[in-house]
N, C-alpha and C positions, 0 to 999 in steps of 0.2 A: 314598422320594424325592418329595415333596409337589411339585407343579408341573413336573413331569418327564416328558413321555413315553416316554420311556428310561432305558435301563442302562447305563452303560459297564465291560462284564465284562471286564477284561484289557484286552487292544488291541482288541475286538469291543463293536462296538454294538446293541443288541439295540431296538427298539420294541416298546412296550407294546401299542401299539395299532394295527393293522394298516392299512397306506396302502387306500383307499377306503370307509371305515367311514365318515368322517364325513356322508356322502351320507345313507345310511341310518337315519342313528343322528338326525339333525336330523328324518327323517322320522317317523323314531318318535316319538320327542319330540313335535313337532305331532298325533300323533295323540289324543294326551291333550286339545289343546287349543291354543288358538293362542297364541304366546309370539312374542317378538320376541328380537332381537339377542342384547341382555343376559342376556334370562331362559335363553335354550338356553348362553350359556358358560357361566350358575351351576348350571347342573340339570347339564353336563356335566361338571363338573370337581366337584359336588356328589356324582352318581351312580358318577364312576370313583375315588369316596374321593382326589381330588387326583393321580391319574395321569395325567387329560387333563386341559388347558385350552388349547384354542386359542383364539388373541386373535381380535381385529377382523377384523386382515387377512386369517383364512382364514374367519370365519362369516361374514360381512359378504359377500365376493363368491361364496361359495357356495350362500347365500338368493337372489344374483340369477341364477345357474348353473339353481338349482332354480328359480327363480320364469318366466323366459324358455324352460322344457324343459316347465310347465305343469305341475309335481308341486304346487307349491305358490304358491296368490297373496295379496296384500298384501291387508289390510285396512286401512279409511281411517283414518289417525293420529290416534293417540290427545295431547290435548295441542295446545298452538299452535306454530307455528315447526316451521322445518325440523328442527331437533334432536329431534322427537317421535319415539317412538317408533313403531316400525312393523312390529304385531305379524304374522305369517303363518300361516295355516293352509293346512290340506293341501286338496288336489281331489282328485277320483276317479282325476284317471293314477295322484296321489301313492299312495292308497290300495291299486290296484291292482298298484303295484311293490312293495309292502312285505310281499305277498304271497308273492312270490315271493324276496324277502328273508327271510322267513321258515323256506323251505325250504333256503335256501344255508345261514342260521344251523344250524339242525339237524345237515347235511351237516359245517360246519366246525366245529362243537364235539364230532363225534364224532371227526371226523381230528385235532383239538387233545388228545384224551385217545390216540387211538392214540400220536403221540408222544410222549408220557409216558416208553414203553417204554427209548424212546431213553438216562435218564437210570437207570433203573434194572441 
């Protein structure tokens, strides 16, 4: 389902992609390097083979959620005019949470294969 972040199994809807992730996953992303708006949709929706793509309206105020909590700040725009782009990299809080991001991952990818069981 290319541009979908869900299933619709039956009468049940399932998400591919688990409510709070994209906090983290933007932070990671920036870890690599600093990227703007655009670039974090195409690497996200590039990286989850077309299972995620959130638009505007969720990265766009999510970059100012993270930029205003001091994970991550604005670098000076690239380009003239307001329409520039306006790439963000991470700061030390950012780095320091993703830390600990780290260990949650671990934690739920091994409770993600525990449920496996469920289907066998």
């Amino acid at each position: 389902m290319p541009g979908h972040h869900h299933c619709h199994c039956g009468p049940f809807r399932v998400d591919m992609v688990p409510h709070g992730l994209l906090k983290p996953y933007i932070l990671r992303l920036l870890l690599e390097g600093p990227k703007h708006g655009f670039e974090i949709m195409e690497e996200m929706y590039e990286r989850t083979q077309g299972l995620w793509r959130p638009g505007p309206s969720v990265i766009y105020p999510t970059l100012e959620r993270l930029e205003e909590g001091g994970y991550i700040e604005a670098i000076e725009r690239s380009g003239a005019g307001e329409k520039a782009a306006r790439p963000y990299r991470l700061t030390r809080k950012g780095r320091d949470v993703l830390k600990g991001f780290d260990t949650f991952r671990a934690d739920w990818t091994e409770t993600l294969s525990t449920l496996e069981g469920i289907w066998e």
